[in-house]
N, C-alpha and C positions, 0 to 999 in steps of 0.2 A: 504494500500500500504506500501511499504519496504522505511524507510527512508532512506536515498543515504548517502552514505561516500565521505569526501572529502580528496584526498590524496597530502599531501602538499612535495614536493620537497626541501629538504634541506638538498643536499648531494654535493651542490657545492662548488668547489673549493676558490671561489671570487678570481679569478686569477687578473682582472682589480681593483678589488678594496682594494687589497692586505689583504686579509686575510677572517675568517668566516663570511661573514657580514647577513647570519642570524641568527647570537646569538647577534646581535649590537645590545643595549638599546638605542630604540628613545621616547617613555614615559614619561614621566613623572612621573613615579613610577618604571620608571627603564623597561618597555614594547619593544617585539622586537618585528618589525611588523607581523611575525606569531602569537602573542597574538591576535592582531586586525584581524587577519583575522578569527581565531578559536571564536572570539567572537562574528562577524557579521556570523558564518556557523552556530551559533547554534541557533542566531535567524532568519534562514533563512533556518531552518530544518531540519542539516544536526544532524546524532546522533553517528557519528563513524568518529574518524582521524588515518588516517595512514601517518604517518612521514616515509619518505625516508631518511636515514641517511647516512652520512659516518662510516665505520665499526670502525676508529679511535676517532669518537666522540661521541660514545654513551656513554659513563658514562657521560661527561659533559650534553650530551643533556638529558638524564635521571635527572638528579641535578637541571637542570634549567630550563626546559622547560617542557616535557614530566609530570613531576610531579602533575605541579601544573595545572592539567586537571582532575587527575584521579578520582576525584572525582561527577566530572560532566559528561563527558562521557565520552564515549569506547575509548580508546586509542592504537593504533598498533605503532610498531618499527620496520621498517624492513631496513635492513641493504642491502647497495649498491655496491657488493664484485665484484672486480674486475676480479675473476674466476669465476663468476656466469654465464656460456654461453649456450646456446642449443646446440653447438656443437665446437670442438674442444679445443684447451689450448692457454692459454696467450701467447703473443708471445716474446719474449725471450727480455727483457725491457722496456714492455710497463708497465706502471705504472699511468696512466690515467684514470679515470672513461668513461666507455663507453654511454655517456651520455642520455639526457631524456628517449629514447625509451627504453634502457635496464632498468633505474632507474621504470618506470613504468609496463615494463614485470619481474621485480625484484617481485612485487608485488602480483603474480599471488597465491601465497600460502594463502592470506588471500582477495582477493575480492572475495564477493559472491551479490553483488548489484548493482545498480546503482551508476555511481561515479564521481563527480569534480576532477580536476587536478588545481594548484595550485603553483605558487613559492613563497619560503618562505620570500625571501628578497623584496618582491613587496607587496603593498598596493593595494587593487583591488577595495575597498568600496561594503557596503551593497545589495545597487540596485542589482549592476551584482549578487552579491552573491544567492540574491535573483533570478532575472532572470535563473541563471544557476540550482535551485533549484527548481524551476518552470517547467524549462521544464525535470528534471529527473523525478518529479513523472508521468508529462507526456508521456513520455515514456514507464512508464510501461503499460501504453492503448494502445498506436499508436503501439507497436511492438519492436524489438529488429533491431539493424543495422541503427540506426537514433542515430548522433551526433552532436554536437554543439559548438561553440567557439563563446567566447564574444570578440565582436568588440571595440574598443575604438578609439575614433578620435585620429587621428595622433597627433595632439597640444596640447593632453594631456598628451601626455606620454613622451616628448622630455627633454633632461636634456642640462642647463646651463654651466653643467662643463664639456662636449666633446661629439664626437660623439657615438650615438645607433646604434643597429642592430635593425630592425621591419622585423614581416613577415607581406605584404601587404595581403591584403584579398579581392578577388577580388571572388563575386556572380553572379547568376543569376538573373532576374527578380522576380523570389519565393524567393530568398534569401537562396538558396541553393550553398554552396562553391563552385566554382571552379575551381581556385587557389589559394596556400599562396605562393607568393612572396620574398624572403628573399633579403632585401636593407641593406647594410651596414653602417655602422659609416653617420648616418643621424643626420645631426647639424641645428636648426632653424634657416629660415631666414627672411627677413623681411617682405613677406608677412602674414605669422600668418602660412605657413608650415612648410617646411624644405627641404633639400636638400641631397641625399646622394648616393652611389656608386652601382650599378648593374653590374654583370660580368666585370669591371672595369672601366662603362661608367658611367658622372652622371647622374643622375636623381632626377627631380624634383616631390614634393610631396605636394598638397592639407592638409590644415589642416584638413579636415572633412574628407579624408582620411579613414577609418578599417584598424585597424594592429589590427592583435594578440599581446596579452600579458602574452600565453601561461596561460588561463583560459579556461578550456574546462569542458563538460559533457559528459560521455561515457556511454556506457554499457556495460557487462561483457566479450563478444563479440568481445573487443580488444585488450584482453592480449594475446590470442591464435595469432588473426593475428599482433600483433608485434614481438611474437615470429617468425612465418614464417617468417616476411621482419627482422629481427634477422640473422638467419640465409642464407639470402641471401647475408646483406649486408656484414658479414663474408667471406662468398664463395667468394667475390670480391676482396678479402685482400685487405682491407681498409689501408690507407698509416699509419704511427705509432702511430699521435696526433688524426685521426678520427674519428669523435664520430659516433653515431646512434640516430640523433635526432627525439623526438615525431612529430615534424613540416613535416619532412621532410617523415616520413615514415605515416601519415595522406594521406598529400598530391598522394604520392602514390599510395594511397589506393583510394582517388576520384578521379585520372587519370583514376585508371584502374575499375571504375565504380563498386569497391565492398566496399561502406560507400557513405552516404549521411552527410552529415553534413551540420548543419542550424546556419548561422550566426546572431548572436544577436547582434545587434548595441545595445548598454550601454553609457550614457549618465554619468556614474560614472567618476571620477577623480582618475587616476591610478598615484602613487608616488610611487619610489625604488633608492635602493643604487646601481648605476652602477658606481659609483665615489665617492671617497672619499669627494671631495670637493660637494657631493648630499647631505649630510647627516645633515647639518643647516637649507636647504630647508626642509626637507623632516621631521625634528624635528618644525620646523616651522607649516608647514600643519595639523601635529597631534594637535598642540596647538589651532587648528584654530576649527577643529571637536571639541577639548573638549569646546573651548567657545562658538561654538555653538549649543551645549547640544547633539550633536551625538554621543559623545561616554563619559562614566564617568573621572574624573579626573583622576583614578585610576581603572584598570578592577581587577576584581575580581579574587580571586585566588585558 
């Protein structure tokens, strides 16, 4: 079988956290959590990374990151241009990245496999890694049009220094998706959930809970129909700041009953920089794996 590429997302902005915060060192050898994640894809099978970049950072990210891979495995750069459309021209000062779903139909030049999806600034742990690796080689037996998103309890993913966005994830009895939910600025509360805003009503939340954390397994079979929902959500002239997010154009796709997707509940501990004031937690955590022998002092370079 073809071993699956995982395609990591690090073309964003960090609008909320002011600045690149996937090139932040949380390490201890200077590590940014895309090292931890490319280090848990390779012992979890994966043999090929394609970096989604911003087109202004690629020499940096070629220097510091990109680099100290190529040695071990395959490595892509593909750049996230803001002219890059199916159809039509920018519109006369938008200057925004047209988010997830163009950043992974961006990629259409270089997938030929099975493939993870990935953010760069988020910690996702082994298990899932594994999990999601798991079911791509199975995939290539079961058939094509069968996708996958790793679930993570709501009370592991909530951060102390303000409110998150989660897309709820809500299956069938197989465990087949059949909605993602999108709840806003969700802040814990004292039963061990959280709490947070739905079309501008609140809503309460279960820690056991599945959110997405925007960890998914695909097949090649996606880039074609995110192009099409590409170009519809174009044809609707999107308002200036609107992105075209992967979540959103999924969901779509299971509405209108052409993609399955099988939700994996993961029992992994998901950590990321959505705040500035994240980033002692979350250097914290890393120190907590290295003492207890899950990841080396120092990953290899």
């Amino acid at each position: 079988m073809t071993s699956p590429a995982l395609v990591i997302l690090a073309g964003g902005l960090g609008s909320r956290y002011g600045g690149a915060k996937q090139l932040q060192p949380i390490g201890p050898g200077g590590e940014t959590l895309m090292d931890y994640s490319v280090f848990d894809a390779l012992r979890a099978g994966f043999d090929r990374i394609i970096f989604v970049i911003r087109p202004d950072l690629s020499d940096e990210f070629e220097a510091t990151i990109a680099s100290r891979y190529r040695s071990r495995i395959q490595v892509e750069l593909v750049a996230q241009r803001l002219d890059d459309l199916p159809v039509g021209r920018v519109p006369a000062g938008r200057s925004r990245p047209w988010g997830t779903g163009q950043a992974i139909w961006s990629t259409r030049h270089v997938i030929d496999r099975p493939f993870a999806v990935l953010n760069a600034d988020d910690f996702y742990g082994l298990p899932a890694l594994i999990e999601i690796s798991r079911f791509l080689y199975n995939v290539q037996e079961t058939g094509a049009g069968q996708w996958a998103v790793a679930g993570y309890p709501l009370a592991r993913t909530l951060s102390r220094a303000g409110g998150v966005n989660r897309a709820l994830c809500q299956a069938d009895a197989d465990g087949w998706l059949e909605h993602l939910v999108e709840i806003r600025d969700i802040v814990p509360d004292r039963r061990g959930g959280g709490v947070g805003v739905f079309h501008g009503t609140p809503m309460v939340l279960a820690g056991d809970d599945l959110v997405s954390m925007n960890l998914w397994g695909f097949t090649p079979e996606l880039i074609d129909r995110l192009g099409e929902g590409f170009v519809d959500f174009l044809a609707d002239g999107p308002a200036h700041e609107a992105e075209y997010y992967l979540p959103d154009a999924i969901s779509e796709l299971v509405r209108e009953g052409n993609a399955r997707v099988r939700l994996l509940r993961t029992d992994s501990t998901w950590c990321g920089l959505s705040h500035p004031a994240d980033r002692p937690a979350v250097e914290l955590f890393i120190r907590r794996l290295i003492a207890n022998g899950d990841y080396p002092e120092q990953l290899p370079r």
